[in-house]
C-alpha positions as CSV (number, residue, x, y, z in Angstrom):
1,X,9.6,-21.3,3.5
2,X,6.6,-19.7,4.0
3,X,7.7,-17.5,7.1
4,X,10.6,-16.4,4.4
5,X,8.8,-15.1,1.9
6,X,6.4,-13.5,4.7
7,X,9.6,-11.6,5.7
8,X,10.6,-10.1,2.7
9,X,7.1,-9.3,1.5
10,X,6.9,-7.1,5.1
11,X,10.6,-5.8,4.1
12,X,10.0,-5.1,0.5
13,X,7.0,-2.8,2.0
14,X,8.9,-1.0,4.5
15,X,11.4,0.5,1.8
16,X,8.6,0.7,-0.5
17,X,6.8,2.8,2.5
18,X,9.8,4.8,3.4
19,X,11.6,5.1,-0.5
20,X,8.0,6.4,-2.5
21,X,7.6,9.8,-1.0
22,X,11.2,10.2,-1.5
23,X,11.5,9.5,-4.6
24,X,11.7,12.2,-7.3
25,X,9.0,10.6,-9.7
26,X,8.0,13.7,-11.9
27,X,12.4,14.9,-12.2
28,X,13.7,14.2,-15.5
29,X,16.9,13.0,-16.6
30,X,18.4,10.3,-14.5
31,X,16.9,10.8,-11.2
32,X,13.6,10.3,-12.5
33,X,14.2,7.1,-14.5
34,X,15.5,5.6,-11.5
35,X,12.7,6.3,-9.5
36,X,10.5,4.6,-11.7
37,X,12.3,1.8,-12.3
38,X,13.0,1.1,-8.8
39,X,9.5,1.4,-8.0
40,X,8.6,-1.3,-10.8
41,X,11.4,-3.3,-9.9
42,X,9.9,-3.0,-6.2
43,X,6.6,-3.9,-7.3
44,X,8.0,-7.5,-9.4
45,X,9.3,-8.3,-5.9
46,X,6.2,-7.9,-4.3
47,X,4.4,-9.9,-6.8
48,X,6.8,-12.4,-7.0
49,X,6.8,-13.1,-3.4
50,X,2.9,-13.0,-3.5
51,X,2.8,-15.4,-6.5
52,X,4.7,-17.7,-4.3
53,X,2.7,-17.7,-1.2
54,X,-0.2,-18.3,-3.1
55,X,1.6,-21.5,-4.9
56,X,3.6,-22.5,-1.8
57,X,0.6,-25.3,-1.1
58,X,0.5,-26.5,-4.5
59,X,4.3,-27.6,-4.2
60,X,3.9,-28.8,-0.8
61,X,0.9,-31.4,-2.1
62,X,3.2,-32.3,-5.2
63,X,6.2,-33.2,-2.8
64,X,3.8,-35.5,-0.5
65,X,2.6,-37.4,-4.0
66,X,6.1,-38.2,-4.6
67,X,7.2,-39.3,-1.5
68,X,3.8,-41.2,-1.4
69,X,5.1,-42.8,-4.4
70,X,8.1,-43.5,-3.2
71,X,7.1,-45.4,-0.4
72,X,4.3,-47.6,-2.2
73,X,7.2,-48.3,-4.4
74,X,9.1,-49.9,-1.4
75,X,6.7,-51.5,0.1
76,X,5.8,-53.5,-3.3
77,X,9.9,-54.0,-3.0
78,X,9.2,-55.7,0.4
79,X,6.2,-58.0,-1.1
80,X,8.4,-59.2,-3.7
C-alpha cells in the first residue's frame, strides 16, 4: 500500500514538474481556467496521497487490534 501511494505521489510530481511551466496561468478565457484548475486539482492529489501516508500506520495498528480481538475471541471459544 504504502509503495503505491509512494508511486503516484513521485508520478503526480513528474507531470506537475513537466505541466507548470507549460501551463498558460496568466491567459484568460478557457485556457487559463484550466490551468488553474488543473494545477489545484494536482495539488488535492498530492495532499491526498500525503494525507494517507501519514495515516497509513494508524490503520495498520487498528487492523492488528481486531484481529487481536479476533483471536482472544477463539481462544475463549476453545476454553469453553
Amino acid at each position: 500500500m504504502k509503495n503505491r501511494l509512494l508511486l503516484a505521489l513521485l508520478c503526480i510530481g513528474a507531470l506537475f514538474y513537466f505541466a507548470v511551466p507549460r501551463l498558460p496561468m496568466s491567459e484568460d478565457g478557457l485556457a487559463g481556467w484550466f490551468a488553474i484548475s488543473w494545477t489545484v486539482f494536482a495539488l488535492m492529489a498530492i495532499g491526498g496521497n500525503l494525507v494517507a501516508i501519514m495515516y497509513l500506520p494508524k490503520r495498520r495498528k487498528l487492523v492488528n487490534k481486531v484481529k487481536l480481538a479476533e483471536v482472544k475471541r477463539a481462544r475463549l471459544r476453545q476454553y469453553q
